[in-house]
N, C-alpha and C positions, 0 to 999 in steps of 0.2 A: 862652413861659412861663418864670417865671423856674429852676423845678426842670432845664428843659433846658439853659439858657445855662449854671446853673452846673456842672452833672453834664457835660456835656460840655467843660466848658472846660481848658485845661492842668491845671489843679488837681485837674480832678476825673476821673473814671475809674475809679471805687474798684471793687471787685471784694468778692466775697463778701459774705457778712451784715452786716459792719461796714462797709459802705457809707450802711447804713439810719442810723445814728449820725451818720455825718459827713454826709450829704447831708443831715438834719433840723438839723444846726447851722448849718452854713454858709449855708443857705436860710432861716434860722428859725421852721421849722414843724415839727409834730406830729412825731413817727420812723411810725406810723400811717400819716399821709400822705405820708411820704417813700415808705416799704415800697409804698406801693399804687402809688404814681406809678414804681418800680422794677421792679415785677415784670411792669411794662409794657412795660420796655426790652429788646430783642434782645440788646444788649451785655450786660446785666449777667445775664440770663439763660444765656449761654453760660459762665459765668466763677461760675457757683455750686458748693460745693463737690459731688464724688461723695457716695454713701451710703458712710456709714464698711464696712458689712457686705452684699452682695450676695448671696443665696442662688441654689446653683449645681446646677440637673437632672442626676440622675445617669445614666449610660451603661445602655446597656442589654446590651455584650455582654460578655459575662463567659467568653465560651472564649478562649484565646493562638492567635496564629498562624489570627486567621479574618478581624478587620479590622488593619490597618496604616494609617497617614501615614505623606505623605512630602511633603517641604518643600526647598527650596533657603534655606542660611544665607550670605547674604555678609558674608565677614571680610575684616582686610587682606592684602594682596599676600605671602605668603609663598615665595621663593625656592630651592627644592631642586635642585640641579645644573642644568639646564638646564631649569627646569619649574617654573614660576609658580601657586601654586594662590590662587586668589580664594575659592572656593567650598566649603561641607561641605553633603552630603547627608544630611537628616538623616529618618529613619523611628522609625518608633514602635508596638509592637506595642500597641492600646487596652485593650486588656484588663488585662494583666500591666505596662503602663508600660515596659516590658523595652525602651531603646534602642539606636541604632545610626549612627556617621556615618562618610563616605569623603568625604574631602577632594577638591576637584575644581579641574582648570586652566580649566573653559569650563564654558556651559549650554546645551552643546550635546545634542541628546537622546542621541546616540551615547555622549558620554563619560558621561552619568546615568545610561545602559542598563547601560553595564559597571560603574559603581560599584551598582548595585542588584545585580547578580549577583555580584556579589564580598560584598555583604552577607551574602545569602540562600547562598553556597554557603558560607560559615564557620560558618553557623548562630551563636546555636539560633533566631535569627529561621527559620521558613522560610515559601514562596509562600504567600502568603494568599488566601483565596477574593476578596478584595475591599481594593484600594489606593486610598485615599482622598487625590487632588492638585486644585491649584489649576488652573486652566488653563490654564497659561503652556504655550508651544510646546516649551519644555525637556522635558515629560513626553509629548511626542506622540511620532511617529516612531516611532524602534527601538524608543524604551518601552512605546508599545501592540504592536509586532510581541512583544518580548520577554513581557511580559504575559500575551499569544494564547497563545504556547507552553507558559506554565505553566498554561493555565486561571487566570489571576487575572483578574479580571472589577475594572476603574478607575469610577471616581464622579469627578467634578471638580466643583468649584465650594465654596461654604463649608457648602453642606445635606447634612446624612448623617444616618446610621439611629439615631444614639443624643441627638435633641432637641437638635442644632446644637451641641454640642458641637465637634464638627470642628476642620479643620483650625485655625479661631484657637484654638480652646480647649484642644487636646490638643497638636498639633506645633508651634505657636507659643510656646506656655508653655517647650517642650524648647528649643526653639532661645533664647529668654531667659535660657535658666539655662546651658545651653552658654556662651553669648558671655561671660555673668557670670564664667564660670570661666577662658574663655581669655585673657579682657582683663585681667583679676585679675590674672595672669603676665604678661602684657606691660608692666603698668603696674608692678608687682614690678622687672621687669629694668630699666625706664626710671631708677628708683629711684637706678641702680648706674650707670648710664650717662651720657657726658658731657652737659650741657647739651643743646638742639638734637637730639639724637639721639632715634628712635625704636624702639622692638620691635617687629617684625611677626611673631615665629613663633607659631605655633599647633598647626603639623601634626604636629611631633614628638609634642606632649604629650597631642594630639587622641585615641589609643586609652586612654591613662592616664586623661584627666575622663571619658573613657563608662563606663568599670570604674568609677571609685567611684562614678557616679553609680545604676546598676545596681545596686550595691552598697548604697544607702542605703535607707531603709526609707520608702516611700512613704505619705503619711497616707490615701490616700482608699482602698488597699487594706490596708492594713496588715503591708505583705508589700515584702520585697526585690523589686527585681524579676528579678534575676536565680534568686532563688525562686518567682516567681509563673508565669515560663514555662516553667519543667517542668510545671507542674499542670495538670489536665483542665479545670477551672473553677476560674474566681479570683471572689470574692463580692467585691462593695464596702461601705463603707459608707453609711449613709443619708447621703440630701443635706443638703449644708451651708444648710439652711434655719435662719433663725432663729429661737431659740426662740419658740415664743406665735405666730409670725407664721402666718395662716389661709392652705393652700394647696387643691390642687385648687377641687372642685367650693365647697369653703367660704371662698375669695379673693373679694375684692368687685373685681370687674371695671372695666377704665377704659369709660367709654361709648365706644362705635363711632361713629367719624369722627373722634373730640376732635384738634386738633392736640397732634404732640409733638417734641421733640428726644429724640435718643438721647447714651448715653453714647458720649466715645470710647475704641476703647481706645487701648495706649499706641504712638504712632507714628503713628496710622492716619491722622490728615489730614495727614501730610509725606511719606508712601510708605515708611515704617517709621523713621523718624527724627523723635523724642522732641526736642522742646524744650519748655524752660520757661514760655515763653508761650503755648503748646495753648493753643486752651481744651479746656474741660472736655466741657462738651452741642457737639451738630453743628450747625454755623452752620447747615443748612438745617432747616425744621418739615416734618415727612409726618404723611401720615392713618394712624389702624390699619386694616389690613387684617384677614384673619382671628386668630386665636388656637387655641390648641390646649390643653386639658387635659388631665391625668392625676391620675389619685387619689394624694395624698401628695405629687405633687409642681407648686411655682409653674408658675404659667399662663404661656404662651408667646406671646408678639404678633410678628407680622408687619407690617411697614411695606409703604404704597402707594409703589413707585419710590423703597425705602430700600436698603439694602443687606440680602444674604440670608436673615441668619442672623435666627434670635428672640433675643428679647429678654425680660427678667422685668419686672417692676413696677419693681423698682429703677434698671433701666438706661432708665426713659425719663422722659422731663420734660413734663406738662401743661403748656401756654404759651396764655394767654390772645387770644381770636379778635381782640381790638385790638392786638396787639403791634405794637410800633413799632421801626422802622427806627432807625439814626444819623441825627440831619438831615445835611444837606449843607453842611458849615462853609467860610465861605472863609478863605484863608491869611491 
C-alpha cells in the first residue's frame, strides 16, 4: 500500500497529530484518509501525545504516622571516609506528606533495617501501623524481623488502601523531587569545576533538601508538612478532577474487553531511566479487566496481565481491533 511504503520509509516516521498533515501530502490523499489509515499503526499510536490534564483519586487516610512508604532512591557514588554511599532511603508519612531519607552504602536489608530505625527513633515520623514497599529483597529480612517488633504490619507490591495511589504515586513523586534537588547542586558545583570533572555529593546536603522540603507548603493539603504531622487529622483537598468532567457513577464507561495501551510514567520502560525517545502509550495492548467506583471520584480500570496499579480514563488509549504491526522492512 502506498500510505505504508511511504510512512515507514526513512522519510517518514512522523510522530504525533502532525503526522496526519505530512503523510496526506507526501501521499496525496485526503489528511481524513491519512488519520484513519494512522490510527491503524501501532507506531504511531505509541508516540501520541499524553492528556495535557489527568485527574488524580484522592487518598483516603488522613490520620499522620498510620500509613508510611518507603522506597530505595539510587544516586551517584558518594565518598565519605571510608564509606561509599550509592543509596537514600526514602519514607513518606501519606497522610501529612511529612518526609524522611538516610543515605545508604548497600541494599542490603540489614543496612535499610538500621536506616529505618534511625528514622523512626529521631522522629516525629514514628512506627506506623502499616509500611507500604516494593518487593525487592532489600525490604525483607531484618526489615520484616524489625517490622514484627514494632507491630508495623508491611503491604508490598504497587496496590494499597488509598485507590493505587501507592508507592508510584506518593514515594516515587518524593524521590523525583529529592533527585531534582540534589542534581540541581551537583550540576551547580560542575559549573565551577574543571572541564571532564564531575560532582557526586549529595549526602552532606541530604538533611538540608528534606528540611525545606517539609518546610514548603504542600498543594493537595494545604499545610506544611512539617505542620501537618503534629495534627490528629490532616483533610485534603478535593481531587484534581477536571472541571465539567462527569465522575463516579455519572463517567461514561469504556466497554469491557476493548483493547487498550496505557500511559507510561516517567522512566518505567527503561527501569527508571527517562529518555527522550520513550514512547508515550505501552508498546503492549491488554484487555480491561474489572474497574472500581466511587462517588465524586474517576473510575478506576484494572488491566488483564498489565501492570497493578489502576488507571483513570485519561491514562489509557482505545486502539483499534485491526491494529497493525511495523511490516517487516529489508535493509
Amino acid at each position: 500500500m502506498e500510505l505504508s511504503k511511504i510512512y515507514y520509509s526513512p522519510r517518514g516516521y512522523w510522530k504525533g497529530l502532525t503526522a496526519v498533515k505530512k503523510l496526506a501530502s507526501a501521499a496525496k490523499v485526503s489528511e481524513d484518509v491519512a488519520k484513519d489509515w494512522l490510527k491503524k499503526q501501532a507506531i504511531w499510536q505509541i508516540y501520541l501525545p499524553a492528556p495535557r490534564r489527568i485527574p488524580r483519586p484522592k487518598f483516603d487516610v488522613g490520620t499522620p504516622n498510620e500509613v508510611h512508604q518507603a522506597d530505595l532512591l539510587f544516586l551517584p557514588h558518594d565518598r565519605i571516609g571510608r564509606k561509599t554511599y550509592k543509596y537514600a532511603l526514602t519514607v513518606v508519612d501519606v497522610a501529612s506528606r511529612y518526609k524522611e531519607a538516610e543515605p545508604l552504602a548497600s541494599k542490603e536489608a540489614t543496612e535499610v533495617a538500621a536506616a529505618l530505625a534511625r528514622i523512626y527513633r529521631r522522629g516525629p515520623l514514628r512506627w506506623p501501623k502499616l509500611l507500604q514497599v516494593d518487593p525487592g529483597r532489600e525490604f525483607m529480612g531484618a526489615v520484616n524481623q524489625l517490622l514484627a517488633k514494632h507491630k508495623t504490619g508491611v503491604r508490598r507490591g504497587r496496590v494499597d488502601v488509598h485507590r493505587d495511589q501507592g508507592i508510584v504515586g506518593i514515594v516515587e513523586r518524593w524521590n523525583r523531587t529529592l533527585a531534582e534537588k540534589l542534581f540541581g547542586h551537583q550540576y551547580a558545583q560542575e559549573l565551577r569545576l574543571p572541564a571532564g570533572e564531575r560532582s557526586t555529593e549529595w549526602v552532606k546536603r541530604l538533611p538540608a533538601v528534606v528540611r525545606g522540603l517539609n518546610g514548603e507548603v504542600t498543594r493537595l493539603i494545604g499545610k506544611r508538612p512539617m505542620d501537618a504531622i503534629k495534627a490528629k487529622k490532616v483533610s485534603q483537598k478535593p481531587s484534581s478532577v477536571v472541571p465539567g468532567r462527569p465522575v463516579g457513577l455519572r463517567e461514561q464507561r469504556l466497554p469491557s474487553g476493548v483493547g487498550v495501551r496505557y500511559l507510561y510514567q516517567p522512566g518505567e520502560l527503561e527501569g527508571g531511566q527517562r529518555r527522550a525517545t520513550d514512547p508515550v502509550w505501552s508498546l503492549t495492548v491488554h484487555r480491561l479487566g474489572r474497574s472500581m467506583t466511587k462517588p465524586g471520584e474517576p473510575v478506576l480500570y484494572y488491566l488483564e496481565d498489565g501492570p497493578a496499579r489502576g488507571f483513570v480514563r485519561e491514562e489509557l488509549l482505545p486502539v483499534p481491533a485491526d491494529t497493525q504491526p511495523p511490516p517487516v522492512l529489508s535493509l
